[in-house]
N, C-alpha and C positions, 0 to 999 in steps of 0.2 A: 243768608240773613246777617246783618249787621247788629251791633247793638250802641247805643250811647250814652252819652251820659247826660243824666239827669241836669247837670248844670250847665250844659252846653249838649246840644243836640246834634251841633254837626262835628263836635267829636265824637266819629265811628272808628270801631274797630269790628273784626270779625270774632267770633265765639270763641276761637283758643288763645287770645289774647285776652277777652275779656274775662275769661277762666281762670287764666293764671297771673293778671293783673290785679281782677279781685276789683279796685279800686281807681278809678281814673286821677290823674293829678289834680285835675280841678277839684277832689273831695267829694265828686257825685255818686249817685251809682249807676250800672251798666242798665240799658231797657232795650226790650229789642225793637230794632227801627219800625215794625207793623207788627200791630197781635193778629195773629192766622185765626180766620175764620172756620171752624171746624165745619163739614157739609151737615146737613137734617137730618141724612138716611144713617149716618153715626151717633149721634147725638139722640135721634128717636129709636133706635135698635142698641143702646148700650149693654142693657140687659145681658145681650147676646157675648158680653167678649168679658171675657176674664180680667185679674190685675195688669198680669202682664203685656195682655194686649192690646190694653186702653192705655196705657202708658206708652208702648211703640206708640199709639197711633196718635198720642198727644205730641210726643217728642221730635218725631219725624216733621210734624207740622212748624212746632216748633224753632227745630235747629236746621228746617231747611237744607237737608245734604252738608253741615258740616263734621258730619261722620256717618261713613255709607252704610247702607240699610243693615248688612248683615252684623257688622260690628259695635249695630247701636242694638239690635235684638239682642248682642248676647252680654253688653254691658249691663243692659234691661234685666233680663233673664238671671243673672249676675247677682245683680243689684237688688233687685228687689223681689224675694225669694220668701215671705213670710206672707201671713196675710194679714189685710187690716179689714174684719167683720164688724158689720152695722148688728150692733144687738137692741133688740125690744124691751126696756122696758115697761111701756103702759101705751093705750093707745095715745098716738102722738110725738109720742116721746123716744128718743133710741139713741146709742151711744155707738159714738166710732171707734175703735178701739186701736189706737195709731203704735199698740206698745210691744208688741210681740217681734222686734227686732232683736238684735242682737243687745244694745244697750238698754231695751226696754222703755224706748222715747220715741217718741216722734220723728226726731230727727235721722234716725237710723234711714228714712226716706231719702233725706238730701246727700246726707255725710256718703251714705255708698254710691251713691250715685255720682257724686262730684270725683269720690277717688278716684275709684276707675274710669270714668271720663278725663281724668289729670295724667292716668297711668297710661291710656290712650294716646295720648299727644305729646308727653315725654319721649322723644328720642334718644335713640342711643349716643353716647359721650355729652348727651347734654348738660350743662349744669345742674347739680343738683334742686330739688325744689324744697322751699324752707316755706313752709304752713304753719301762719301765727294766727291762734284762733283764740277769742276770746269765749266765758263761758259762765254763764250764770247759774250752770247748775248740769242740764242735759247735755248742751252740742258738745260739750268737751267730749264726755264720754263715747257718742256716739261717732264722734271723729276721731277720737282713740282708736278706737275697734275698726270705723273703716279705713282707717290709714295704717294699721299693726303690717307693719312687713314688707310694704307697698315698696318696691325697688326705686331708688334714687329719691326717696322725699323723706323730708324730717319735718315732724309736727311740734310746737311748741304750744302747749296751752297753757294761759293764763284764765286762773281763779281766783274768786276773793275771797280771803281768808275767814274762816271760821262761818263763812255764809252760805256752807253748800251743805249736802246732809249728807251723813257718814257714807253710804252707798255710793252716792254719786264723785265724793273723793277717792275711793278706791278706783273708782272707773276710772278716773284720770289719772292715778298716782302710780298704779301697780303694774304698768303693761312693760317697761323697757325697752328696749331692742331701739328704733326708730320716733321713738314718742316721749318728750320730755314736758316737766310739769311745772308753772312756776305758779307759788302761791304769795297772791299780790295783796300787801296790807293797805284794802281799801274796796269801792265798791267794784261791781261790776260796770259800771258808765266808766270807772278809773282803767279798769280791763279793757274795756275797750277802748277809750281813749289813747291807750299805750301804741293800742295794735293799730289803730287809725293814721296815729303819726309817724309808726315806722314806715308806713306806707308810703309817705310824703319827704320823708329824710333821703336826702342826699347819696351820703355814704353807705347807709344802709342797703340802699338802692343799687351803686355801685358794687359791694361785697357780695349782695349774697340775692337768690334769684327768689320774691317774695311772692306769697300770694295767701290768700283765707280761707279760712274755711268757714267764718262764719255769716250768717244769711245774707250780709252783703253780697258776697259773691251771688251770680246771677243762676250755676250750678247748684247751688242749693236751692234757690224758688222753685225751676221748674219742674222738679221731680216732685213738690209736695203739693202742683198741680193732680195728678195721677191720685192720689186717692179722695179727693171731690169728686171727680167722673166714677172713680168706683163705688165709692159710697155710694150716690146717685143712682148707679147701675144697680144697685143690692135693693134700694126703695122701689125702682121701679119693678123689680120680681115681684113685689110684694103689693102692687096696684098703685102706687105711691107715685103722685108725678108734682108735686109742689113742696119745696123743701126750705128749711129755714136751718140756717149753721150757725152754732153759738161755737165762738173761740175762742180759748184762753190766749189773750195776749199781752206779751212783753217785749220782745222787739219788731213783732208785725211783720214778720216774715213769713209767720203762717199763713195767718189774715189776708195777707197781701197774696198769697199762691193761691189762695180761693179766688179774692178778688178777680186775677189773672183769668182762674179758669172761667170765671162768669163774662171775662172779656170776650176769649172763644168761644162763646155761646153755652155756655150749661146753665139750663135756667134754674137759677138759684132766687125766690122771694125777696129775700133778706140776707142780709150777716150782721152777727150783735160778737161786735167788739168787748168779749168780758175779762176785767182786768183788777188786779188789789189795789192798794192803796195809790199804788203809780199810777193815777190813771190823767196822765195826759192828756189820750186820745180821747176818754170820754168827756174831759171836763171842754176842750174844743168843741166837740160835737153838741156840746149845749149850748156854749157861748160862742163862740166862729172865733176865738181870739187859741194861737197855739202854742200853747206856753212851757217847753221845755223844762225840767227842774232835777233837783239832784233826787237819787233814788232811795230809795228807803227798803228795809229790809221786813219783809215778810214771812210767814209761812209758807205762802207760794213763791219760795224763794226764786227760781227759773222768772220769774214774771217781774222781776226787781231790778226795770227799766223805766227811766225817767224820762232818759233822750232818745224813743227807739228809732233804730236806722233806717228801716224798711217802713217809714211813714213817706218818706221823701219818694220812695215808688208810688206808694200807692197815691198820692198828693199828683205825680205824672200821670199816672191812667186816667184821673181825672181832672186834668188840667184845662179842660175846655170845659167843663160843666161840675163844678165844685155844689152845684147844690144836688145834683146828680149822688155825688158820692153821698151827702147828708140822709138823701132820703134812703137809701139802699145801705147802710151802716148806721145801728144803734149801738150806744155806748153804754155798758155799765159800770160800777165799782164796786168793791167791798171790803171791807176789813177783816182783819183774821177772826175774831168772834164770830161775824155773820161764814165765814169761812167753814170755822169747825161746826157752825149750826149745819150747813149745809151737807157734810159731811154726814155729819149725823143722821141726819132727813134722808138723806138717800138711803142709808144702811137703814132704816127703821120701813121704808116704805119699798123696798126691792131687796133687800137683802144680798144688794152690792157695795163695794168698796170702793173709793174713787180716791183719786190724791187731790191735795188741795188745789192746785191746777184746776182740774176736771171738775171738782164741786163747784168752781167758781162760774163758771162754763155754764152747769146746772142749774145755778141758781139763775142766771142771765136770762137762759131760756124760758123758766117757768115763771120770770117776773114778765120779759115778756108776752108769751103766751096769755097771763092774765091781762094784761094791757089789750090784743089785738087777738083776740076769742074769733078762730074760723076751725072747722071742724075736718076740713079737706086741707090742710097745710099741715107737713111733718116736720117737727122739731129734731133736731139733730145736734147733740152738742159732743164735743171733739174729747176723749178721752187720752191725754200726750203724752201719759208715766204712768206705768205700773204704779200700785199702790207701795210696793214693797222697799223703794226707793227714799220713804218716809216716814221710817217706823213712828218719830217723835209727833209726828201730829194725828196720831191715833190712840183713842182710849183702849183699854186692855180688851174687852169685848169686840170690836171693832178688829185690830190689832191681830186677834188671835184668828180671825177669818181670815187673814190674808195669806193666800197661797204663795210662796219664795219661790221663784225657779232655780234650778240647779245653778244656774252660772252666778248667779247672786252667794250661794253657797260657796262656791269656788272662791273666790274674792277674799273669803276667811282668811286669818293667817296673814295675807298675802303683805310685803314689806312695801313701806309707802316711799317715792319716789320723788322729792318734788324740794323746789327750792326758794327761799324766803326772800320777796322782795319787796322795795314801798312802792312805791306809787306814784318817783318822779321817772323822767323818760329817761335822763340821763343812766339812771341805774340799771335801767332797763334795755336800753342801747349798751352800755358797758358790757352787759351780761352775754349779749349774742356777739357783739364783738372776741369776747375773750373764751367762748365756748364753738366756736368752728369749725 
């Protein structure tokens, strides 16, 4: 399997180039050259296979023999080692629960998987690998954690200052060893920006051997494939064979691995694209016009993307029938009051917690839902962070229900790591120049 880029099609490379390329020089991102059609007798018996081995049987289609069968079972096996369970709340309604990784995100899906698939294809005496990831809140952390120790790679993440919540800067700040942290005065589109252009610089290029970690890279889509087929798999035990995904989205990387998996055939209804005040993607989806803009800072801070990256994918999967994508993605928005209402609403009507992310998710679906009333379609909306990730946007009541994991506890104390910088490239190229 080859992959290309987005901005040119017949630049291919193969999967360990487009891994630790991250990013083609034309600015596009990596697709792989055919989406593999999954058989029936898999797809109708999912039921039958566990995490891990709908994941094998996604990835091997996928990556095509670019890593042999047994050494992709055990990066698998490896990799994704927790579980993510569909819980009931009411009929119709049920929540994915994507948080019980190591960093308590979502992303703990792509970020392990992507290491050790890096740590895979790293040879010995080879250059070292230098991972600049940008991070609005979660993939720092969760690529902290999966990159802690990893032999021959150094991770640099960049954050915006004072826009991540106290949890999630310890996740990035307190690890050492192989993982350093720079805290960028400005937004996350600036973060990223940074990390975009190092890509494309010259020198940078020449000095030191780059790649991402952030969902541009094409290792992190495909493993957040894996748990739509599991999810899927968990409804159908349950008699459940018609599903609707609501997704909190900020750079559309999630969105876009559903999308993916419903290219493979998992029949998924719908996907409702639900997003805060950034909502780009919705406001397109209303009008057809696609208007990019600078980001603004929310509650749901992780989702405080204006320009997200992983539009440009999903904008290719449906490149030959753009009204196709219209009618299979609705768009919502909300603001942080209608945010904490939701919050609220959930904790009052189930006596669950959710982070502002995942209310936003909630409320998507049950707006939809009252829009398109059928009684045999399951609502499914994606819960991406632990609650406990954001003590500030919970009332004391609320608050005091929320169960901390141990390793959250651990983090106490812990001395923070990280280094102050603005926002132009130049300071920013300085900085890994004179840190080598």
């Amino acid at each position: 399997m080859n992959f290309y880029s987005t901005n040119d099609t017949n630049h291919q490379v193969q999967f360990k180039e487009a891994v630790f390329n991250s990013m083609p020089q034309d600015k596009g991102l990596y697709m792989p050259e055919f989406i593999p059609q999954l058989d029936d007798k898999f797809l109708k018996h999912l039921d039958e296979y566990t995490l891990p081995e709908i994941a094998l049987h996604v990835a091997t289609a996928m990556l095509d023999g670019a890593i042999p069968a047994d050494d992709l079972k055990a990066i698998i096996h490896d990799a994704i080692n927790f579980l993510a369970p569909v819980v009931k709340l009411e009929e119709e309604v049920y929540v994915l629960e994507l948080f019980h990784g190591p960093s308590l995100a979502f992303k703990d899906f792509g970020a392990r998987f992507m290491s050790r698939v890096m740590s895979w294809f790293l040879e010995k005496g080879e250059k070292q690998l230098d991972v600049l990831v940008a991070t609005s809140g979660d993939t720092g952390g969760a690529v902290a954690l999966g990159f802690l120790g990893v032999p021959n790679t150094r991770v640099t993440i960049l954050y915006p200052k004072g826009k991540v919540s106290e949890i999630q800067e310890q996740q990035l700040t307190t690890n050492g060893q192989n993982i350093r942290a720079l805290e960028i005065d400005g937004t996350f589109d600036d973060c990223q920006a940074l990390v975009k252009q190092a890509f494309t610089d010259k020198e940078l290029n020449e000095k030191f051997r780059l790649t991402s970690a952030n969902s541009i890279n094409i290792a992190r889509l495909i493993p957040q494939t894996f748990y739509y087929f599991n999810a899927y798999a968990q409804l159908l035990r349950q008699g459940k064979s018609k599903v609707v995904f609501s997704v909190p989205s900020g750079n559309f990387g999630n969105i876009g691995a559903g999308l993916l998996a419903w290219k493979m055939g998992l029949p998924v209804e719908q996907f409702i694209a639900a997003t805060n005040a950034n909502d780009t993607v919705p406001a397109y989806l209303k009008t057809g016009v696609y208007e990019p803009k600078p980001s603004v800072s929310t509650l749901s801070n992780a989702m405080d993307v204006g320009n997200p990256s992983n539009w440009a994918r999903i904008a290719d999967l449906f490149k030959e029938d753009a009204s196709e994508l219209k009618g299979l993605i609705t768009g919502f928005s909300y603001n942080d009051e209608q945010t904490k209402e939701a919050i609220q609403q959930v904790f009052d009507e189930y006596k669950y917690v959710v982070c502002p992310h995942t209310a936003i998710a909630w409320k998507a679906l049950k707006e939809w839902q009252a829009e398109n009333p059928a009684e045999d379609v399951t609502g499914v909306f994606l819960s991406t962070a632990h609650p406990c990730k954001f003590p500030d946007a919970f009332p004391a009541d609320i608050a005091a229900a929320i169960k901390v994991p141990e390793s959250v506890k651990e983090l106490e104390g812990k001395a923070k790591q990280a280094v102050e910088l603005g926002k132009d490239f130049e300071g920013f190229k300085a900085y890994l120049l004179e840190n080598n």
